[in-house]
C-alpha positions in Angstrom: -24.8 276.3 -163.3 -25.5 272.8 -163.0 -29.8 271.3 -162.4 -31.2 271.8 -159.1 -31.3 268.0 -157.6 -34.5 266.7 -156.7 -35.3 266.2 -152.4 -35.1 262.8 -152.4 -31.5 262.8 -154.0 -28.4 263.5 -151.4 -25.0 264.7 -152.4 -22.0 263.8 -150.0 -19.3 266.3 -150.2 -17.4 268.8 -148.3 -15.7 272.4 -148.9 -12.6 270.6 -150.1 -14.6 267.7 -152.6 -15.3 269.1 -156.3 -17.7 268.4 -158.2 -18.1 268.6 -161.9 -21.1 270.5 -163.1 -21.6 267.7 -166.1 -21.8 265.3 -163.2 -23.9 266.9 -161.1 -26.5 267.4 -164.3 -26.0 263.9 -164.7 -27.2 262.7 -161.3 -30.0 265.1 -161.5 -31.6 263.5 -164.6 -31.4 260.1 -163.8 -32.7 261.3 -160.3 -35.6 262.3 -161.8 -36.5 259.0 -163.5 -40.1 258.8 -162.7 -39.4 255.4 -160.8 -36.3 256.9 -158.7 -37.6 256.9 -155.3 -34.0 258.2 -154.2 -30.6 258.6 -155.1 -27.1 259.4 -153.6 -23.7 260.8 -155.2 -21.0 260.2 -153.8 -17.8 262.0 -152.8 -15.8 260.6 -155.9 -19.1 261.1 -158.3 -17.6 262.4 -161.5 -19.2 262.3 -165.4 -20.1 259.0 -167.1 -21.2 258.5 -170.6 -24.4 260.1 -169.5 -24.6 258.3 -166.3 -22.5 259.6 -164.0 -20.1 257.8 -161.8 -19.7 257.6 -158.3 -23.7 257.1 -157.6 -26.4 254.7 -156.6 -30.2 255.0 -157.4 -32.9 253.3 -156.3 -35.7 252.7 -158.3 -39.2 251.3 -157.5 -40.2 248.3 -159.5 -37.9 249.1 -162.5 -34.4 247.8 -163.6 -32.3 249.8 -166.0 -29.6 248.2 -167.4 -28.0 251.6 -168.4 -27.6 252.3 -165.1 -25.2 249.6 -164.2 -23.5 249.9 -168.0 -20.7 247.8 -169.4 -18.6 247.0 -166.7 -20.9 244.9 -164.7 -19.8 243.5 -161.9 -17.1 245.4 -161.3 -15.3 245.7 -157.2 -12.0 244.9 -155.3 -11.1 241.9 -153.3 -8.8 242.6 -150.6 -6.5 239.9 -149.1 -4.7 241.1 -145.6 -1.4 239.6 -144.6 1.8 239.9 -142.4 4.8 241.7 -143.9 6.4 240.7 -146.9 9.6 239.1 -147.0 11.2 240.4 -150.6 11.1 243.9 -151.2 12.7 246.1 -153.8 14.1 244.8 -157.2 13.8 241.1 -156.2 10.1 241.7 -154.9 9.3 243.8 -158.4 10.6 240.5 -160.8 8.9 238.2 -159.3 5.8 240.2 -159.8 6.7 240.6 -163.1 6.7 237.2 -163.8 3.6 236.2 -161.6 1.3 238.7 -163.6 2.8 238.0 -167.2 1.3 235.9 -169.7 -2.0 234.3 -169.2 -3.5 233.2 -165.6 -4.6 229.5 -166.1 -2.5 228.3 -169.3 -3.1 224.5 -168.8 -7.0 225.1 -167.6 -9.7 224.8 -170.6 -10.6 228.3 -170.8 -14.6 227.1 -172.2 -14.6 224.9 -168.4 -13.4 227.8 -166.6 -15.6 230.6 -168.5 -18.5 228.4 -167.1 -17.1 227.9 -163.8 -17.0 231.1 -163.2 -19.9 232.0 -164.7 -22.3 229.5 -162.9 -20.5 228.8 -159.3 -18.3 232.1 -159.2 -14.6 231.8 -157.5 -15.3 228.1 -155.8 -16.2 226.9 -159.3 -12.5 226.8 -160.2 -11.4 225.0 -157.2 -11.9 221.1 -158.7 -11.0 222.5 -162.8 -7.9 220.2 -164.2 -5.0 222.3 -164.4 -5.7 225.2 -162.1 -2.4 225.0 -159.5 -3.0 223.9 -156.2 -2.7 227.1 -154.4 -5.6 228.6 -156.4 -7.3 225.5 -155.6 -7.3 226.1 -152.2 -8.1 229.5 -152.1 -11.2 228.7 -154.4 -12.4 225.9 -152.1 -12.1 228.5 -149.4 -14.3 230.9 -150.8 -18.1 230.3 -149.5 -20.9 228.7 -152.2 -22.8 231.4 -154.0 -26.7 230.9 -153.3 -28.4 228.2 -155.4 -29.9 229.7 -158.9 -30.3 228.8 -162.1 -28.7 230.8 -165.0 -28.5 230.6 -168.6 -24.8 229.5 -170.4 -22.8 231.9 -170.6 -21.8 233.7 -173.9 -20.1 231.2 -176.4 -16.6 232.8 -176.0 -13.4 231.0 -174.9 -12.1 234.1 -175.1 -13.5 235.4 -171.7 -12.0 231.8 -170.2 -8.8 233.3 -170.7 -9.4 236.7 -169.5 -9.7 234.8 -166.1 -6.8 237.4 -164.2 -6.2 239.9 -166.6 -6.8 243.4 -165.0 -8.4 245.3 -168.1 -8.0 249.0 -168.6 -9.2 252.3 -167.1 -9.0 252.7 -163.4 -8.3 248.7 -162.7 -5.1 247.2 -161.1 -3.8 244.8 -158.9 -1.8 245.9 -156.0 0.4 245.1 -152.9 0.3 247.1 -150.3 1.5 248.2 -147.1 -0.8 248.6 -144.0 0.7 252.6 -142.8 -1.8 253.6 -140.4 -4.2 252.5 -138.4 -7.5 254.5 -137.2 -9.7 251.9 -135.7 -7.6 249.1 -133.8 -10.6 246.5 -132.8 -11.7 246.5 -136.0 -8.5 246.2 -137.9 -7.2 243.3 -135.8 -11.0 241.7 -136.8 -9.3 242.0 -140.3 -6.0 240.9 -139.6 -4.6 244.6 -140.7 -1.7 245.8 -138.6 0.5 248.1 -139.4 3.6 247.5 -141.6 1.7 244.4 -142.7 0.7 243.1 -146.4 -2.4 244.1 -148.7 -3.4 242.7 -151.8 -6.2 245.0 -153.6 -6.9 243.4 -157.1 -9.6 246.1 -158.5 -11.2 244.4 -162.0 -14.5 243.6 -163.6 -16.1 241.2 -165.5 -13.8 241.8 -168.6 -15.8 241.2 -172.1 -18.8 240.1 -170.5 -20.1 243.2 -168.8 -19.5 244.9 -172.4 -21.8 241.6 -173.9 -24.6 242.0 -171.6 -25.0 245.7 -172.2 -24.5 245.3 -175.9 -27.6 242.5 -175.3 -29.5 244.7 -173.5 -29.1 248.4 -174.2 -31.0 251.5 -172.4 -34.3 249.0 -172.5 -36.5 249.8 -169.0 -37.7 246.3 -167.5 -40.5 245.8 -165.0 -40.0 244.0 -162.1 -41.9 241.0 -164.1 -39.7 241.1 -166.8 -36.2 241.8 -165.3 -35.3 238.5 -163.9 -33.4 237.3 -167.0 -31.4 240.3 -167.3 -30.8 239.9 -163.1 -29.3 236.2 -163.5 -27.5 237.5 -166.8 -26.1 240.1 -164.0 -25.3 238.0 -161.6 -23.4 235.1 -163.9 -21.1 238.5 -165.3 -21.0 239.6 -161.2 -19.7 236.0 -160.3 -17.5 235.8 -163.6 -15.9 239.2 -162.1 -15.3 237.9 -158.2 -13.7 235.1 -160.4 -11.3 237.0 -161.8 -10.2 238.8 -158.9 -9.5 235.8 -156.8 -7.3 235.1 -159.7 -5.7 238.2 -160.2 -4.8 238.3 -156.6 -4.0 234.9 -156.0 -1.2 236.1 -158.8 0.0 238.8 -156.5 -0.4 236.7 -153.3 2.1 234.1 -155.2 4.9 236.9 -155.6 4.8 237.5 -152.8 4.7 234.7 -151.1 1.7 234.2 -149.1 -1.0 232.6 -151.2 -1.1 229.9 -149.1 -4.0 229.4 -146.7 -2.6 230.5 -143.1 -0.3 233.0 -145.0 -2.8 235.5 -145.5 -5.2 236.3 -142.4 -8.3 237.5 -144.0 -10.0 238.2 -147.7 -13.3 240.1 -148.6 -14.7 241.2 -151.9 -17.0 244.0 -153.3 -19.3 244.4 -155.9 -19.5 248.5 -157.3 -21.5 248.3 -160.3 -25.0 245.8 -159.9 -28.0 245.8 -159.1 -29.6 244.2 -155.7 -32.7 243.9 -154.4 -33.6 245.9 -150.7 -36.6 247.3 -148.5 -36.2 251.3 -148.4 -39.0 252.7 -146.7 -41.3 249.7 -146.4 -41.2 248.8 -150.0 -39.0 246.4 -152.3 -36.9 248.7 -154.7 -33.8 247.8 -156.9 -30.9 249.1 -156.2 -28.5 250.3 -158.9 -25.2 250.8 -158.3 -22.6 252.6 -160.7 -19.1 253.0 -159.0 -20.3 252.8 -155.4 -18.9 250.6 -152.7 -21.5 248.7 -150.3 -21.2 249.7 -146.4 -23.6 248.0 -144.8 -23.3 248.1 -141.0 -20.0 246.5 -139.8 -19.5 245.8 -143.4 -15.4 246.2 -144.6 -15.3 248.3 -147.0 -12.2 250.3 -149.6 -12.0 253.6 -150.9 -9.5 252.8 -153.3 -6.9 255.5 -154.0 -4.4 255.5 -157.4 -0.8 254.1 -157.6 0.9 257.5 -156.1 -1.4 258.2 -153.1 -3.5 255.9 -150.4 -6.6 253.7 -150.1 -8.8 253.5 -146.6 -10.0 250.3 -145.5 -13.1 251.8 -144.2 -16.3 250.3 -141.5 -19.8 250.2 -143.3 -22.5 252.4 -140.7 -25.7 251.0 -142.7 -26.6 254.6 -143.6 -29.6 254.4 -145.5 -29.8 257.9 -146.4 -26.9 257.1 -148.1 -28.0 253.5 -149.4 -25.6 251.9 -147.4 -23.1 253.1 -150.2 -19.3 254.8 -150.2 -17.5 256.3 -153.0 -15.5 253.2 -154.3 -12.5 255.4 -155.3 -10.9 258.8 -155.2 -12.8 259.9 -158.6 -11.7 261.5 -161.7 -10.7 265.1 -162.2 -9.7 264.6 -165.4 -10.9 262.7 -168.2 -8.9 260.0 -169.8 -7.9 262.0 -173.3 -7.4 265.6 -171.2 -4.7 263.7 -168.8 -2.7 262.0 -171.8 -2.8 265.4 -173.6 -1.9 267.1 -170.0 1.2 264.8 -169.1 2.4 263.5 -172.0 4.5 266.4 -172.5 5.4 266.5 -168.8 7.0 263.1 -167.8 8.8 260.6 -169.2 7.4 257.4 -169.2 10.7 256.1 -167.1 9.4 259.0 -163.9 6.1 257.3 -163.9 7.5 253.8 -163.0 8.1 255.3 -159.7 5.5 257.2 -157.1 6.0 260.1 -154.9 5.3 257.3 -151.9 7.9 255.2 -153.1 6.1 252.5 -155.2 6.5 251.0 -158.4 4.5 250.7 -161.3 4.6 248.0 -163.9 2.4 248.9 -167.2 2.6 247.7 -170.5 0.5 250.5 -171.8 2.5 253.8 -172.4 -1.0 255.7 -172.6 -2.1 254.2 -169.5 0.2 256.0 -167.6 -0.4 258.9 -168.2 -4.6 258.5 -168.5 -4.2 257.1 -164.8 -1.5 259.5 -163.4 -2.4 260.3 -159.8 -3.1 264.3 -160.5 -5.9 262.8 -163.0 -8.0 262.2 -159.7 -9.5 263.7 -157.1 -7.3 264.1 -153.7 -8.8 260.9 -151.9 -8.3 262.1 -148.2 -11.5 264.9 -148.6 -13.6 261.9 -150.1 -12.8 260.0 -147.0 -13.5 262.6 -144.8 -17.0 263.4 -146.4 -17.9 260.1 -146.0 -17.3 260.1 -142.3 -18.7 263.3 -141.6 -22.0 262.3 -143.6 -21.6 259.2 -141.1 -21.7 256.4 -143.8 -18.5 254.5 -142.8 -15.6 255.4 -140.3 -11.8 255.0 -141.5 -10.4 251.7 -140.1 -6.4 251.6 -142.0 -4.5 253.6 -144.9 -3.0 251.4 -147.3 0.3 252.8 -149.3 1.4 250.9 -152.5 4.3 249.2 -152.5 3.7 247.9 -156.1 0.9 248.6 -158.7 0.6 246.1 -162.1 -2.0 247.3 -164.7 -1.6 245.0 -167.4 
């Protein structure tokens, strides 16, 4: 029997979503921070290391760290395009050779940590050495708003993390467009169907793990948060960054990085905290695994490597703070799937989907920590969040080809 939630605290789920009872204990104790004026948990909401996952809170004139943790910055950027020329083994090398090795090899990786760092994804479109098709899409991206932060972390090491996908849940992804639910809005953003995805799901790398290690489970007033906020937001630009890169990676395989190849691009920030009005008054808002869906915002609801993602329509709902579940959510945690499948599939079956994808991992354990029956079914979290009216279903996405590497 999990803790009763508290009133201000809403649950979105359905007869077919399950919930964990550690989870649900979770999001009753952080919502019953003194300063938690509400909170949410998501379809996908599963246990965290004592914050759970899947969940946004807002607090009134208090910033936790803890609440963000150490993956800061964390989201997807989606590029839509037509169809895809290469397919099959062809399509799958040049992948392979697009996503191997590191990103930027001739760029200083010191000049591009601080790019990235201080000006986000445009910051890399004048570096030396970054290829002229990056260049391009980096000039294309708008300006992030004017602010001063502090240098980044003295670590060249996190320069050349620029388009590396990490661990855990993260990939890079092409995709096909399959289905399509709302037909104005997916021509708004250039989805049709059989056409091209890119989904490059990453964080901040290292730097989300510095800033926690910097700042711990301390509680900060709203006098005394703003340099962990521009801390935040260098790690949040770092991460947008690196998914530009990762996809731009992708986008290259296949052909279509360059601008008028691809028809439209967004990205999206799950773990962070922002400042909004709820109820007349200025709260933060802490996010942990939650997709924004503002109204008329795109948003994804990001499947795993064997089953589909939903590009989904942001309602504003601000009983559910304008927040969807940024994934299909773990069933199983990481160790209990390894020990699970291990002895079930050989690492060859798992280079293949039941869709018909690929799968190129370096990682033997990955595999099987990320196998598609270590998450939730995705299609009840999509349909909770449409019948709790905080986003409608605009496409499915099926992957053609997943890298986690």
């Amino acid at each position: 029997m999990f803790t009763p939630l508290p009133d201000h605290t809403r649950l979105l789920g359905g007869a077919k979503v399950h919930f964990e009872p550690e989870a649900l204990d979770q999001l009753a104790t952080v919502s019953r921070l003194p300063r938690c004026v509400r909170a949410v948990g998501l379809p996908d909401l599963h246990p965290g290391p004592g914050i759970p996952i899947g969940a946004a809170f807002a607090l009134d004139g208090e910033v936790r760290p803890l609440l963000v943790g150490g993956d800061a910055g964390c989201g997807v950027r989606l590029f839509a395009a037509p169809r895809v020329k290469a397919s099959g083994d062809a399509l799958e090398r040049r992948v392979r050779e697009a996503t191997d090795g590191p990103a930027l090899p001739d760029v200083d990786p010191g000049l591009a940590l601080r790019a990235a760092w201080s000006q986000g994804p445009r910051g890399l479109a004048t570096l030396p050495g970054v290829p002229e098709s990056l260049a391009e899409l980096a000039a294309a991206c708008p300006a992030e708003p004017a602010l001063t932060l502090p240098e980044p972390p003295d670590d060249p090491e996190l320069g050349l993390a620029l388009g590396s996908v990490g661990g855990g849940n993260h990939f890079v992804e092409l995709s096909e467009v399959t289905a399509i639910s709302d037909r104005a809005a997916a021509e708004a953003l250039g989805l049709r169907r059989g056409g091209a995805v890119v989904l490059a799901h990453s964080g901040s790398r290292g730097l989300g793990r510095a800033l926690i290690g910097r700042w711990g489970d301390v509680v900060l007033s709203a006098e005394t948060a703003e340099q962990y906020l521009v801390e935040l937001e260098g790690a949040v630009r770092f991460a947008r960054t690196n998914r530009l890169v990762l996809a731009w990676r992708l986008l290259s395989a296949a052909g279509i990085a360059r601008p008028g190849r691809w028809t439209h691009t967004f990205d999206l920030v799950h773990n962070d905290v922002t400042r909004r009005v709820l109820d007349g008054r200025e709260v933060f808002l802490h996010r942990k695994g939650a997709a924004p869906a503002e109204r008329d915002q795109p948003t994804v609801v990001l499947g795993t490597r064997g089953t589909v993602s939903a590009v989904m329509m942001g309602a504003g709902d601000e009983e559910s703070l304008c927040c969807v579940a940024h994934g299909a959510g773990r069933r199983l945690k990481r160790s209990d799937a390894i020990a699970r499948f291990k002895d079930r599939h050989r690492r060859a079956e798992l280079t293949r989907t039941a869709l018909g994808g690929r799968v190129i991992c370096d990682d033997p354990e990955l595999l099987y920590a990320e196998h598609p029956d270590a998450y939730k079914d995705v299609d009840p979290v999509i349909d909770a969040l449409e019948a709790a009216g905080a986003a409608r279903r605009v496409a499915t996405l099926s992957p053609v080809i997943t890298v986690k590497r």
